[in-house]
N, C-alpha and C positions, 0 to 999 in steps of 0.2 A: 545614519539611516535617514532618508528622503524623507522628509513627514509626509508625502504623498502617497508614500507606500502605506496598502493597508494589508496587504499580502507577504509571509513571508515563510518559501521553501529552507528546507533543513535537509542536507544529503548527510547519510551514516553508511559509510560503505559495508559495515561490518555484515557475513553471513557465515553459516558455520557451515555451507559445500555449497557448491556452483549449481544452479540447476541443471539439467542438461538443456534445454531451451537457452539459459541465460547466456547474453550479451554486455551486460548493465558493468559500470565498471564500480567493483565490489574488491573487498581482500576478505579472501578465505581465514581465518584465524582459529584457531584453538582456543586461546585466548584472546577475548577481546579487551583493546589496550582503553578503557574506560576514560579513566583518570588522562593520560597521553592525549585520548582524541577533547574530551571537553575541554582543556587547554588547550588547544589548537583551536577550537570553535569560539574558545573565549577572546584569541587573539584576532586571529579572523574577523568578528566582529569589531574588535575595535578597532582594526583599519579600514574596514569598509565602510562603518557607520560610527562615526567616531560622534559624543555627544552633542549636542546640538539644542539650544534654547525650547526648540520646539519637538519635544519627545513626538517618535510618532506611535499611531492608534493600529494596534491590527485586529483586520476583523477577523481574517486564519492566521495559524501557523501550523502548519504539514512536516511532519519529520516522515524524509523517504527515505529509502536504501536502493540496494541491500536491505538490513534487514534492523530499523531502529528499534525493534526489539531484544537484541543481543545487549543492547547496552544495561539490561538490567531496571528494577524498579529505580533505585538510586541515579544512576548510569543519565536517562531521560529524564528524571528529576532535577538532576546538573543542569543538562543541558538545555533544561525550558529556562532555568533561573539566570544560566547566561544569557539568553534572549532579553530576559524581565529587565537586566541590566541596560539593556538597549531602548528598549522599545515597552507599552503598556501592551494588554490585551485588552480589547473593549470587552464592556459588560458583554456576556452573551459571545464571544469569541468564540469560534470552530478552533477545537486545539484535533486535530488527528496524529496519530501516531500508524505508521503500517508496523504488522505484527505475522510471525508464523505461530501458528496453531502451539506450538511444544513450550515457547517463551511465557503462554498466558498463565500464570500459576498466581494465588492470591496475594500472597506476599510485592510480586509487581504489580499487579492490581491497586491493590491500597496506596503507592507510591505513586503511581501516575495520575490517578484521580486524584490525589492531595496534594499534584503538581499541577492540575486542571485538565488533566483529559480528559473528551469526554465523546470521542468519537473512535473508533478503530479500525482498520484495513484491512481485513484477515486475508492474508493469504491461501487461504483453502485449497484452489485451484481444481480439486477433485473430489468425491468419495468413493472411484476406485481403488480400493488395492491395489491391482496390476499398473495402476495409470500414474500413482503418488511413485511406489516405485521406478517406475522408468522415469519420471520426473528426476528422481533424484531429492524427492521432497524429505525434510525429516518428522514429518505426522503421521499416523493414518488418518486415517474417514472418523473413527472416533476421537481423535483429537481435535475435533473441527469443533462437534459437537459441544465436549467439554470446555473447550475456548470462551462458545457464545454463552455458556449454561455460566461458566464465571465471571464472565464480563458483566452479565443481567446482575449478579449476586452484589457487583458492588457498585451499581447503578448507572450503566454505563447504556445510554439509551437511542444510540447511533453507532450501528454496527453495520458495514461494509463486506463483504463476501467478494472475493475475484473466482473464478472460472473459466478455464480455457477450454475451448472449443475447436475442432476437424484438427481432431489427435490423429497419427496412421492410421490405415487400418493393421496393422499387426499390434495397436494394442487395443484388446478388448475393455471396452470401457462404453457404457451406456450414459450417451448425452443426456435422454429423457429420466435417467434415475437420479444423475447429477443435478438438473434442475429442480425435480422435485424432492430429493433433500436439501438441497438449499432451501428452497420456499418453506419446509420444514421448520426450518432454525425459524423460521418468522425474521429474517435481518431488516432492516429501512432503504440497505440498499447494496446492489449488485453490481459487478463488473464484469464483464465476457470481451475475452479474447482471445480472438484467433491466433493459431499456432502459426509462427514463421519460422523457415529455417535463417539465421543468420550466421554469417560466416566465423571462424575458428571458433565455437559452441561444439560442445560433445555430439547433438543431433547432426551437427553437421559432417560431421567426421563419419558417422553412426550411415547419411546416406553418401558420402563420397563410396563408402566402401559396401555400398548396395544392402544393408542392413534394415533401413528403413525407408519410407518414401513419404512423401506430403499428401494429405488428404487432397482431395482432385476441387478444384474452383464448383463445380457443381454443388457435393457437400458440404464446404464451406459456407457457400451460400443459407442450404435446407437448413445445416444447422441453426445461421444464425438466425433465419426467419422466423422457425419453427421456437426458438427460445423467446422471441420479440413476441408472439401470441402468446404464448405460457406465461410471459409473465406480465403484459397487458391483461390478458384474463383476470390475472390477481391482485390488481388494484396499481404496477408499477409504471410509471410514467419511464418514455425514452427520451431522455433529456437531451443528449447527447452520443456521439457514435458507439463507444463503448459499456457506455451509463446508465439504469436504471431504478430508479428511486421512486417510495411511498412519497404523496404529496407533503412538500416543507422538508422533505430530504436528503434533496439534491445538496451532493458537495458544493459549498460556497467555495473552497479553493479552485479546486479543479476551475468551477465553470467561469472562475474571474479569469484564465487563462484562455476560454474560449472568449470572452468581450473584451479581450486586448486590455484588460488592468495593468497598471502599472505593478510591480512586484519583485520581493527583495527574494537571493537566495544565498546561501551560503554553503560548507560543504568543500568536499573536494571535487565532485562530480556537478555542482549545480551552478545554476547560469541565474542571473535576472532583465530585466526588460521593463525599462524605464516609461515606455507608453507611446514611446515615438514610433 
């Protein structure tokens, strides 16, 4: 590994059903093959970044999916320690892990903060009913809750929320009730994104065959204005196009990728970029 790099992506394909929206390339599993994929991450590493005099310093490390919550408390526990094999974490290191709502249980909790987590991704995306369903999500609305209320319990004080926004209209779901139970949870910081159809995804199939249609560029728009006040009103700064974060909150990963940082990635799905 580059000692330049201070950045370093972690892809986990694992999720336990495909969303209907989703594109990302994941394996559906019953079983997820734990043990299998951290050996392969272990290997992986060591051809890419094979030891080197000058250890490098990272100031994140991001585990994304799919869904690196499948892997279990242990499972992510693995898999930061093949990292540590690699590379240090600096003092004060952003370790993020993304996570679905159903994975956060205490038992994983205690594991990944004693593995140094200490930030989370929550998948949320809704507090409809009708809308996690058609998602194809496996929460409801109070699993979101429970997630943040366990996360707080084991001191976990960087918590993330994503939300998707100009769902059809044939699925009833309230934007404005969406943001203000997010804002509820109290999280540091939010994600909003707009719904796209992309090709061979179940939505897509879902409007070939006239079932559903895409929100119209108009409401896309109100949407996402009308959530940029909401949550400017309550203290969140817009960092970036997707991004909203309490001040000092802002993802340091993420935003080393909007200032052209150099950064490692690993994975079967992940890419890196040297800085040139």
């Amino acid at each position: 590994m580059s000692s330049t790099i201070k950045h370093l992506y972690v892809h986990v394909p694992f999720c336990a059903r495909r969303c209907s929206y989703c594109d990302f390339a994941i394996a559906v599993r019953a079983r997820v093959p734990v043990a299998e994929y951290v050996d392969a991450l272990r290997r992986e590493l060591g051809m890419r970044y094979a030891a080197t005099a000058e250890r490098p310093v990272l100031d994140t490390l991001y585990f994304g999916g799919g869904t690196p919550s499948r892997l279990g408390g242990a499972g992510v526990a693995s898999a930061i320690e093949a990292v540590r094999d690699h590379a240090t974490l600096a003092p004060g290191a952003e370790l993020t892990i993304e996570v679905n709502p159903e994975d956060v249980s205490d038992d994983a909790l205690a594991a990944w903060t004693e593995a140094g987590v200490n930030r989370l991704s929550i998948g949320s995306q809704s507090f409809s009913e009708q809308a996690l369903g058609w998602m194809h999500r496996g929460h409801g609305a109070a699993g979101i809750a429970r997630a943040v209320e366990r996360a707080r319990a084991h001191g976990i004080r960087n918590i993330s929320l994503d939300l998707i926004f100009a769902l059809p209209d044939q699925v009833e779901r309230s934007w404005d009730d969406d943001i203000a139970r997010a804002l509820a949870l109290e999280p540091e910081h939010l994600s909003l994104y707009g719904l796209t159809v992309e090709p061979a995804t179940p939505l897509a199939r879902w409007r070939e065959r006239g079932e559903t249609s895409e929100a119209s560029e108009d409401r896309y728009e109100e949407e996402f204005l009308r959530a940029h006040d909401r949550l400017s009103a309550a203290g969140f700064a817009h960092y970036e196009v997707s991004n909203f974060a309490r001040p000092g909150y802002e993802s340091r990963h993420n935003s080393s990728y909007w200032f052209g940082a150099p950064y490692g990635g690993v994975g079967p799905s992940a890419h890196a970029f040297d800085g040139m």
